[in-house]
VEXDREN-2710 file (C-alpha; in Angstrom, 1 decimal):
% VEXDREN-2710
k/r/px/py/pz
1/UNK/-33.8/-16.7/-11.0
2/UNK/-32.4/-19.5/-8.9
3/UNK/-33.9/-19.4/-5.2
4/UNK/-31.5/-19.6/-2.1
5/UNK/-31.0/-22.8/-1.5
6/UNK/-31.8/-24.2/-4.9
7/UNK/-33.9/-27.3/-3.1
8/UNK/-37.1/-25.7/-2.5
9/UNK/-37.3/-26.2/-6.2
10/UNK/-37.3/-30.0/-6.1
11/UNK/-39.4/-30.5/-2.9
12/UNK/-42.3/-28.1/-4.9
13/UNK/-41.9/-30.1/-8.4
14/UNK/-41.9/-33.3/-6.2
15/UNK/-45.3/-32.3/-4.4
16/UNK/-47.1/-31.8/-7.7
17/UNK/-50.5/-33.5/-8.5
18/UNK/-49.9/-35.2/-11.2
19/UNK/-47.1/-37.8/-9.3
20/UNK/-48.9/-40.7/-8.9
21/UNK/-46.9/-43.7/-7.1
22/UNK/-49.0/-46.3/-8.5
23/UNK/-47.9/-45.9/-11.9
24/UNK/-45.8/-48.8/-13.7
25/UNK/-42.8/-49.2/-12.5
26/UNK/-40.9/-48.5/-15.4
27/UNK/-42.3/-45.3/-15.9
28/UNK/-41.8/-44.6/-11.8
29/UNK/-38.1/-45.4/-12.7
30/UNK/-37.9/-43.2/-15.6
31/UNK/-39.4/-40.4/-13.8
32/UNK/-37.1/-40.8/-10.8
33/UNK/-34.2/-40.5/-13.3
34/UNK/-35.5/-37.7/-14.5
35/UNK/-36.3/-35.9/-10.9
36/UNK/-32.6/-36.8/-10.3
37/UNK/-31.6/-35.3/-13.2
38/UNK/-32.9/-32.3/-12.5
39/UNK/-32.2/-32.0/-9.1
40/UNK/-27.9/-32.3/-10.1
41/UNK/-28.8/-29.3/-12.6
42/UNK/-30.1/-27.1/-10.2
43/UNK/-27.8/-27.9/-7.2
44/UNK/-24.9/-27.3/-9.6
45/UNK/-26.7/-24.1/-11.1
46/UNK/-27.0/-23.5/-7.3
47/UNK/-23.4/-24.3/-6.1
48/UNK/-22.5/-22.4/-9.7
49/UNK/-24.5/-19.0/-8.9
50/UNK/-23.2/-18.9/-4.9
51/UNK/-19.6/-19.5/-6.1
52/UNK/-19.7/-16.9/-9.1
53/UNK/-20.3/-14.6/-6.3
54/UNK/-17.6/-15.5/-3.6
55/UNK/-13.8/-13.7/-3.6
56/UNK/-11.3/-15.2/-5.4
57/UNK/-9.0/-15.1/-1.9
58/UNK/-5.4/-16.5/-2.2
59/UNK/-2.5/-16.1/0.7
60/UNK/-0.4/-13.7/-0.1
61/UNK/3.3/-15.5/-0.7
62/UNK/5.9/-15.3/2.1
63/UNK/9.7/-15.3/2.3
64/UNK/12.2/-15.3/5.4
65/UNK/14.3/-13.1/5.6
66/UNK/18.0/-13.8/3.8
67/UNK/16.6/-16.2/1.5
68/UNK/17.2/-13.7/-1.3
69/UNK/19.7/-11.1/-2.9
70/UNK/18.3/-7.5/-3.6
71/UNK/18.3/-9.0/-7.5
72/UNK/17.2/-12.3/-6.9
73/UNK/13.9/-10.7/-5.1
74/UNK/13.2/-8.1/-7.4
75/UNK/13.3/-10.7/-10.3
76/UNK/11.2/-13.2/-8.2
77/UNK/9.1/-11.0/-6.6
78/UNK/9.0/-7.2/-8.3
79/UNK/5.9/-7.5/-10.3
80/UNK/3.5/-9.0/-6.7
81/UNK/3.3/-8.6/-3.7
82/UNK/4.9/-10.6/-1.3
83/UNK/5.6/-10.5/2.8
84/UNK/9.1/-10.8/4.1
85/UNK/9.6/-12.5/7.3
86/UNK/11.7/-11.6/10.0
87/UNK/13.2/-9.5/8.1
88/UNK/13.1/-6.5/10.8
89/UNK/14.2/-8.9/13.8
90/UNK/17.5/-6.8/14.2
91/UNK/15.8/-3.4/14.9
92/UNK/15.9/-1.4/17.8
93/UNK/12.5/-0.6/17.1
94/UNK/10.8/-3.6/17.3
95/UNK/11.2/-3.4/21.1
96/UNK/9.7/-0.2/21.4
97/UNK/6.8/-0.7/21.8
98/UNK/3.6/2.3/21.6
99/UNK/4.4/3.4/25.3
100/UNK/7.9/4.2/23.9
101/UNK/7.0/5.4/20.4
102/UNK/4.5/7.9/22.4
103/UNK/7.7/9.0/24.6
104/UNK/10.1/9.5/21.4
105/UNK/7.7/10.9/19.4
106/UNK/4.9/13.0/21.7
107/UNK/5.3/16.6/20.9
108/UNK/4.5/16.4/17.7
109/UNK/0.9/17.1/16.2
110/UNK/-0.6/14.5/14.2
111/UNK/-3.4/14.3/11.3
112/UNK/-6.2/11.5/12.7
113/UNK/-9.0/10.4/10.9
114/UNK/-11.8/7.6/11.3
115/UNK/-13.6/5.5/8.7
116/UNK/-16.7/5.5/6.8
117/UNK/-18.0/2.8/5.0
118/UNK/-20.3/4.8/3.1
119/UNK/-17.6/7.5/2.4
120/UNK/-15.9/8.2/-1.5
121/UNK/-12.8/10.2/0.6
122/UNK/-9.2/8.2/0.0
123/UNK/-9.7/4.6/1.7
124/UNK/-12.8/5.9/3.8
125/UNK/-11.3/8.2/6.0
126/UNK/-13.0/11.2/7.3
127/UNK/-13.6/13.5/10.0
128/UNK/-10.1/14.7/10.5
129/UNK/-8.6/15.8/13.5
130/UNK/-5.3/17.2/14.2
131/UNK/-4.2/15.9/18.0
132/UNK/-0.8/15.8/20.0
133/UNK/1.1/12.3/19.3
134/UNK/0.9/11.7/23.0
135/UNK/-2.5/12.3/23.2
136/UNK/-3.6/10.3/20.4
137/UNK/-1.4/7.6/21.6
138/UNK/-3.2/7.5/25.1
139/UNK/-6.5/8.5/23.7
140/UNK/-7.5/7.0/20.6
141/UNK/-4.7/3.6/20.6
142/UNK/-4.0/2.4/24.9
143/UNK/-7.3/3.5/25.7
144/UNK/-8.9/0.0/25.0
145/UNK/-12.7/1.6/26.3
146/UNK/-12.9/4.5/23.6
147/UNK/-15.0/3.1/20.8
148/UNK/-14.1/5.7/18.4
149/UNK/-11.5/3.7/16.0
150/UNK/-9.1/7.0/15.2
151/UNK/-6.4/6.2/12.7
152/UNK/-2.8/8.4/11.9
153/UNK/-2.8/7.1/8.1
154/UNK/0.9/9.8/7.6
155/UNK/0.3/13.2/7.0
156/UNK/1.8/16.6/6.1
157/UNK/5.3/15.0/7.1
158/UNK/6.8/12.2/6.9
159/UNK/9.1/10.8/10.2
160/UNK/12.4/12.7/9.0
161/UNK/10.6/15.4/10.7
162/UNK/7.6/14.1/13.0
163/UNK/10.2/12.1/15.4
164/UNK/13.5/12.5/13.9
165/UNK/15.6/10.1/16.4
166/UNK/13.5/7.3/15.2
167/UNK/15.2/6.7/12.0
168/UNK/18.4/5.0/14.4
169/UNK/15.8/2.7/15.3
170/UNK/14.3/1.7/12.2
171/UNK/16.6/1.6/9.2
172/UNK/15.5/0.9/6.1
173/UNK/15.1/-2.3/4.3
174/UNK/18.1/-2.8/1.7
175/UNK/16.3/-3.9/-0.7
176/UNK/14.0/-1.0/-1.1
177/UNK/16.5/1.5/0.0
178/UNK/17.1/3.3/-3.1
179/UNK/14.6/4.9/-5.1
180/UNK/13.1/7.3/-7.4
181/UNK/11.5/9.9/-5.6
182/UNK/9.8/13.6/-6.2
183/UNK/11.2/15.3/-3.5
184/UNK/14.6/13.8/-4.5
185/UNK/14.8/15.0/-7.4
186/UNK/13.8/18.6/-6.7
187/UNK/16.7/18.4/-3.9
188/UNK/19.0/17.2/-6.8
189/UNK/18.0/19.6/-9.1
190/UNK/18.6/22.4/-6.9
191/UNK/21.7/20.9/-5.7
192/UNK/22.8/20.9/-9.6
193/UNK/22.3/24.2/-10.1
194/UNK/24.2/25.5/-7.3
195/UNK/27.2/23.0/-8.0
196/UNK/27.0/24.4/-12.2
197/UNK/27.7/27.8/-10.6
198/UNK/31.0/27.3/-8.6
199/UNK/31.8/23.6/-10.6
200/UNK/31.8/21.2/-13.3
201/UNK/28.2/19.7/-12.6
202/UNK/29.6/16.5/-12.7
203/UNK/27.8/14.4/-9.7
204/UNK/29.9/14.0/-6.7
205/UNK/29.7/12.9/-3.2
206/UNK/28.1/17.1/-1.9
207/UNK/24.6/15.9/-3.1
208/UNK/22.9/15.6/-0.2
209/UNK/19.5/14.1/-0.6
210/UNK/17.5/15.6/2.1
211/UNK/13.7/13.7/2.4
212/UNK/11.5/15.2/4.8
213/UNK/8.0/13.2/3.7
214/UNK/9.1/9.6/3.7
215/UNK/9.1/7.0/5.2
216/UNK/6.0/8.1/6.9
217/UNK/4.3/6.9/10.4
218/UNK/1.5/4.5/10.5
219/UNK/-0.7/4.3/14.1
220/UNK/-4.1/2.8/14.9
221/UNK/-6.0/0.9/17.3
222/UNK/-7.5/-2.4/17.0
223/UNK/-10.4/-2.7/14.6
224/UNK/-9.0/0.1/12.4
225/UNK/-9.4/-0.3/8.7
226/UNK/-8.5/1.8/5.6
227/UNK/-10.4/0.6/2.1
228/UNK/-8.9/-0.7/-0.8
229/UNK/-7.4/2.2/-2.9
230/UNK/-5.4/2.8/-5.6
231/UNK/-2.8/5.7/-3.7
232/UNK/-2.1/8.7/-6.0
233/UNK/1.7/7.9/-7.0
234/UNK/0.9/4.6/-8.6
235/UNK/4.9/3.6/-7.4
236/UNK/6.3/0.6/-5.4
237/UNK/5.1/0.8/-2.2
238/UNK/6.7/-0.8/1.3
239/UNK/5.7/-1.1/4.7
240/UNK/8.0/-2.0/8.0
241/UNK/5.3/-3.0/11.3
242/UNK/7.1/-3.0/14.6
243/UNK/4.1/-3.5/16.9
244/UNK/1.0/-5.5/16.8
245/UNK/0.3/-6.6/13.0
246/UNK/-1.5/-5.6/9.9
247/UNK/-4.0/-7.7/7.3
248/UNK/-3.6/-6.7/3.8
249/UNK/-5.7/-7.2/0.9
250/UNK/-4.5/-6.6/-2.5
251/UNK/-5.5/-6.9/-6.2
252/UNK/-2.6/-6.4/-8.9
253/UNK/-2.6/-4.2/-11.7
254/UNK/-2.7/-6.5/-14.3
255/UNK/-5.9/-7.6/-12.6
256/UNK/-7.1/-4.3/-11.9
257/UNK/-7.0/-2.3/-15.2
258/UNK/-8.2/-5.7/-16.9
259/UNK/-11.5/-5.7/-14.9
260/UNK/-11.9/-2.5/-12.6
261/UNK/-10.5/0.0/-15.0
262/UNK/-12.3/2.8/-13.8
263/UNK/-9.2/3.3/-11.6
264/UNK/-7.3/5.1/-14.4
265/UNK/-10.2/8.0/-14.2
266/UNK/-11.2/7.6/-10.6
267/UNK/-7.7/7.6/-9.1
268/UNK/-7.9/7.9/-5.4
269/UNK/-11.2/8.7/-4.9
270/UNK/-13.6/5.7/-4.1
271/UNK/-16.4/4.0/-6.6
272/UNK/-19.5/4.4/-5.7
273/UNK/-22.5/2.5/-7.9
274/UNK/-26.3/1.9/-7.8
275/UNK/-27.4/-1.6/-7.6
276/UNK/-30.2/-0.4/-9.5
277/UNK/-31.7/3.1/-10.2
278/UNK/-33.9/2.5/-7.4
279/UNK/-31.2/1.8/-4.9
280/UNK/-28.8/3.6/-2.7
281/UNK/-24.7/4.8/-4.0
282/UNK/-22.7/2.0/-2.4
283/UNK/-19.0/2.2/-2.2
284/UNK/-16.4/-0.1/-3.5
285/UNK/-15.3/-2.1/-0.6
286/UNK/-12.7/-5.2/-0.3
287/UNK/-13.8/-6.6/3.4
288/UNK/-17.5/-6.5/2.9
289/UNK/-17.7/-6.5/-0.5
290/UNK/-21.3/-6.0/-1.9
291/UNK/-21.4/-8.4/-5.4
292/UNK/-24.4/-7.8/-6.6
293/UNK/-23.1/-4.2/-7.3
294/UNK/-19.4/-4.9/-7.8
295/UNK/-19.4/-8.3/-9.7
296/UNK/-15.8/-7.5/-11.4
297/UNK/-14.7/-8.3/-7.7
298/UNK/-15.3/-11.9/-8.3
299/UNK/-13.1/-12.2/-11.5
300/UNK/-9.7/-10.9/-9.6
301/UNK/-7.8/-12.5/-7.6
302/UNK/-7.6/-11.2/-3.9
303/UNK/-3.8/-11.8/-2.7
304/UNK/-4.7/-11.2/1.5
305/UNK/-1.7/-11.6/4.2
306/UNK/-0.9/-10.5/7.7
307/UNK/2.0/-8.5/8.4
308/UNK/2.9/-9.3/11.8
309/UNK/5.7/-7.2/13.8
310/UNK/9.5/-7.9/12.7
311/UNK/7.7/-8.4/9.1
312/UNK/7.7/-5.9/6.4
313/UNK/5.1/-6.3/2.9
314/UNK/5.9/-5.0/-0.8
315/UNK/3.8/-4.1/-3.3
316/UNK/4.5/-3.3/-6.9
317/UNK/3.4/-0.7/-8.6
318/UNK/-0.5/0.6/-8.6
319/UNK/-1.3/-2.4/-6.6
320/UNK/-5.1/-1.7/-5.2
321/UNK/-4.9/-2.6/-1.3
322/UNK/-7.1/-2.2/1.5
323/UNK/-5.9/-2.3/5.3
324/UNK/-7.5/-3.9/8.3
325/UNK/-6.1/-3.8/11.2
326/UNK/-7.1/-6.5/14.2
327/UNK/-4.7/-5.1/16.9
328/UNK/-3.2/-1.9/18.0
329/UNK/0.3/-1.2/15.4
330/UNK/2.6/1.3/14.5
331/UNK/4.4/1.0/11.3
332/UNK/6.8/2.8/8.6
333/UNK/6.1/3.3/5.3
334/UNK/7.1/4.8/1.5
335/UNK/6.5/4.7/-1.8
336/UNK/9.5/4.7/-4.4
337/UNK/10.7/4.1/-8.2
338/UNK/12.8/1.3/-7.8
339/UNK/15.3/0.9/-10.6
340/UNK/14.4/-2.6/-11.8
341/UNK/10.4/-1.4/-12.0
342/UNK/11.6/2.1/-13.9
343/UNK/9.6/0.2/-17.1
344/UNK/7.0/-1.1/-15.3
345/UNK/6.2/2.7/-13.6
346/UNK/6.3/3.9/-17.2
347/UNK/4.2/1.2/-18.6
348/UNK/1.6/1.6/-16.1
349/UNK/1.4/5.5/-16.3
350/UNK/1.3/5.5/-20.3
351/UNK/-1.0/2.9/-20.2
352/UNK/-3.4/5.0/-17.7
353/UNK/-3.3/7.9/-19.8
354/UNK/-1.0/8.8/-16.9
355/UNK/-3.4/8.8/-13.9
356/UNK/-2.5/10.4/-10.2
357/UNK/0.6/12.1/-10.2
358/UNK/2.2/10.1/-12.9
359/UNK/2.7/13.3/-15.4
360/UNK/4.4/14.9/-12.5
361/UNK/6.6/12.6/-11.2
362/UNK/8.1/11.9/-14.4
363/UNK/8.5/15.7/-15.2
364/UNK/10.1/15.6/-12.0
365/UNK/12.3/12.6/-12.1
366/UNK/13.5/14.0/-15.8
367/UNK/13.7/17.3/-14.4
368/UNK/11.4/18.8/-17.0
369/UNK/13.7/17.4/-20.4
370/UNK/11.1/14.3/-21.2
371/UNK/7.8/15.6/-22.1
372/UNK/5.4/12.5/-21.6
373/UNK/2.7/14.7/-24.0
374/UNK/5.0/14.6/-27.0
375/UNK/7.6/11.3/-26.0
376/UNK/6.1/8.1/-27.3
377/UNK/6.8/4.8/-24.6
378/UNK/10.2/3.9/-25.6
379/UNK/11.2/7.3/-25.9
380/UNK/10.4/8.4/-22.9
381/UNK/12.0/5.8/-21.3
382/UNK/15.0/6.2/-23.0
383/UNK/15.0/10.3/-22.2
384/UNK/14.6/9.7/-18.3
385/UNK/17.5/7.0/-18.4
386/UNK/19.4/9.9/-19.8
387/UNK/19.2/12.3/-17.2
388/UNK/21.7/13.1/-14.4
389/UNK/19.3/12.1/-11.5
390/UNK/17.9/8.7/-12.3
391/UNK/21.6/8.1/-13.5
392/UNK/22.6/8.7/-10.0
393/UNK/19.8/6.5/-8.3
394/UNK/21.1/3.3/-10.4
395/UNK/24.3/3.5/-9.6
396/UNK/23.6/4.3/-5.9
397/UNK/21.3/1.3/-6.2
398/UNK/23.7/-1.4/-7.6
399/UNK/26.2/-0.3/-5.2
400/UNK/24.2/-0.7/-2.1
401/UNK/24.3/-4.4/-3.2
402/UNK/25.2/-5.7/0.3
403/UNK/22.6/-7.0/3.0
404/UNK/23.0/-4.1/5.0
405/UNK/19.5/-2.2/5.9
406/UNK/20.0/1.5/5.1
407/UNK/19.7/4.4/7.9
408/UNK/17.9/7.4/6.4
409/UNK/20.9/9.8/6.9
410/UNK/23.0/7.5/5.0
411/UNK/20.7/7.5/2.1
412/UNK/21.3/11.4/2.4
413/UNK/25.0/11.2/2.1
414/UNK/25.9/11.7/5.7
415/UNK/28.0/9.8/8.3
416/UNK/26.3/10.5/11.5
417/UNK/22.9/11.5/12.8
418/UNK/23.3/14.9/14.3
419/UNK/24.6/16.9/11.3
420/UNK/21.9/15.2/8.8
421/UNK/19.2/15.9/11.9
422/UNK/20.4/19.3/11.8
423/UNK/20.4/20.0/8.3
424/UNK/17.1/18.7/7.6
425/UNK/15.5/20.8/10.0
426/UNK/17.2/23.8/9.1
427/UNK/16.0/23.1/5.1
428/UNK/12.5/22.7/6.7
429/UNK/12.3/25.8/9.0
430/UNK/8.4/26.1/9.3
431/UNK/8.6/22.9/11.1
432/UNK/11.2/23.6/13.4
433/UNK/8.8/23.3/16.3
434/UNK/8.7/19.8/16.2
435/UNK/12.0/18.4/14.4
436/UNK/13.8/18.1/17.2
437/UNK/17.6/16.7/17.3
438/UNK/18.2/16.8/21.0
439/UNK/16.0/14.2/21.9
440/UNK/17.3/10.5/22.1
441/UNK/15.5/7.0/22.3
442/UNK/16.2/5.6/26.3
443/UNK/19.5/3.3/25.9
444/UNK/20.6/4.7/22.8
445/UNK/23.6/7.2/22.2
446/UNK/23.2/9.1/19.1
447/UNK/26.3/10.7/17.4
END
């Protein structure tokens, strides 16, 4: 095995006995060719070994914001991921600041957790504790003197019903504003069996998409990481940071199931591997990476990039990512089926032997018609393009061709705030304590 440093080889071989400077000098000559010959073999075997062993680290690709049509991105950018610039400058949100996020949103009660680098629990986190929003806030995020690095990674609900008026502040991107989604599709399937009662079934403008778990709030403070993961709904994933900024870390699928295929079986929960039998578990980690225990890390390519407020970052489908985050943030998030990845999503679940939630989601989707035990590829494809509800997502999605971002009670069919605020809470009564539609965002008149 090589030594650190590779040159303590040379100065030993040099130090030997048996050079004697007095010798001819053709023979000195030849040695010293030789000593220099072997001195470029072992520094490259040196420079060769430490190299093998370093990340593959590329910057993740960046695009401002109106470069691009919704199908001019998804066909330059669908299969990696990719930050868009600027492309939140025109929120309301991006003002507000975690002072006025705390005032908007501080009744509610949140799930907070802290990491572990020794832990196999979803991206590290552990020790959960459920706390008021303001408190957390103040607590855990302002407080710049509490050392204990408390993270709200989502939770239970999604911001539909954690802070309801903040959806006016924080539309959604248009190009990621129509998608696939599970709880969609039980809301349409309801919806279409009440309509078959009284009508025709065809699909009108009375479905009412009511989404109570996405998009979903992100807070931490400074120094607050979550590791690389593979989330359990291997769908597109978005994220929109209004304050401070976020580094990401990502390896593809194609890289991932190519060397680090244990994914598939492992799912959420985090590798952990001996060096040797004589050494300790260690976890899989993508910001201080052990390579001596994880040496597939070196053969992928790392695609790193900071989201910084105004920004917002896509992902593809079962893109592994991990999360640090070098300044206080709050952020909004989903995961979704977009129509141009529909393939893609079924090519990574079949290919997976349908790994997380994949089985589900498609049963779902297909409201229980395309069987993904007895369908082969293609025809499964083909029996979920058939059905009612993805027929309804593709058209809503190549109408909504226009550069407008997308409130989320106009994605549910409704005109105004109030009535969608009103009806979501009512369809999710055991959390009427904290959906609240009377409360309004300083400055801003709600209808």
């Amino acid at each position: 095995m090589l030594r650190k440093g590779g040159g303590s080889y040379i100065h030993d071989f040099l130090s030997n006995d048996t050079y004697k400077p007095r010798r001819k000098a053709g023979r000195t000559n030849g040695l010293t060719c030789t000593y220099v010959g072997v001195f470029s073999v072992l520094a490259f075997l040196t420079w060769y070994a430490r190299s093998a062993k370093k990340l593959h680290v590329v910057p993740m690709p960046r695009v401002p914001a109106g470069s691009l049509t919704k199908k001019e991105f998804f066909e330059q950018y669908g299969d990696q991921a990719v930050i868009i610039e600027g492309g939140l400058r025109q929120h309301p949100a991006v003002g507000l600041g975690l002072e006025g996020l705390r005032d908007l949103c501080g009744d509610a009660t949140v799930e907070t957790y802290v990491f572990d680098p020794k832990s196999d629990e979803w991206g590290g986190h552990v020790d959960q504790k459920l706390l008021k929003f303001d408190e957390y806030i103040d607590e855990y995020v302002l407080n710049e003197t509490n050392l204990e690095k408390r993270y709200f990674p989502g939770g239970i609900v999604g911001m539909p019903l954690l802070c309801p008026a903040l959806e006016l502040l924080a539309p959604i991107p248009n190009f990621v504003s129509s998608g696939l989604a599970e709880e969609s599709a039980f809301a349409f399937a309801a919806w279409k069996q009440r309509f078959n009662q009284t009508g025709t079934g065809e699909i009108d403008e009375s479905f009412r998409p009511l989404i109570a778990s996405q998009p979903e709030l992100f807070v931490g403070p400074g120094g607050s990481k979550t590791e690389i993961h593979m989330d359990l709904n291997p769908n597109a994933f978005w994220m929109s940071v209004y304050f401070g900024k976020k580094t990401f870390r990502t390896i593809s699928y194609e890289d991932s199931i190519k060397y680090m295929p244990y994914y598939k079986e492992k799912g959420v929960q985090r590798l952990r591997r001996r060096k040797n039998r004589h050494s300790r578990l260690q976890p899989l980690a993508i910001w201080n990476p052990d390579l001596e225990t994880f040496p597939e890390l070196a053969k992928v390519t790392i695609w790193e990039g900071t989201v910084n407020a105004g920004d917002w970052l896509y992902l593809p489908p079962a893109t592994l990512h991990g999360v640090y985050n070098p300044e206080p943030f709050w952020a909004l998030t989903s995961m979704d089926i977009y129509p141009p990845l529909f393939d893609k999503f079924i090519d990574v679940c079949v290919d997976t032997n349908f790994m997380g939630r994949c089985r589900e989601s498609i049963l779902d989707i297909g409201q229980n018609k395309c069987n993904p035990k007895s369908l082969s590829r293609e025809d499964l494809k083909k029996c979920l393009r058939g059905t009612p509800y993805l027929s309804f997502v593709q058209k809503q999605y190549d109408e909504l061709q226009s550069e407008k971002d997308q409130y989320v009670h106009e994605l549910a069919g409704y005109d105004s705030f109030q009535p969608w605020c009103e009806a979501i809470c009512e369809a999710n009564k055991q959390y009427k304590r904290i959906c609240d539609c009377t409360k309004r965002p300083r400055g801003l008149l709600l209808s």
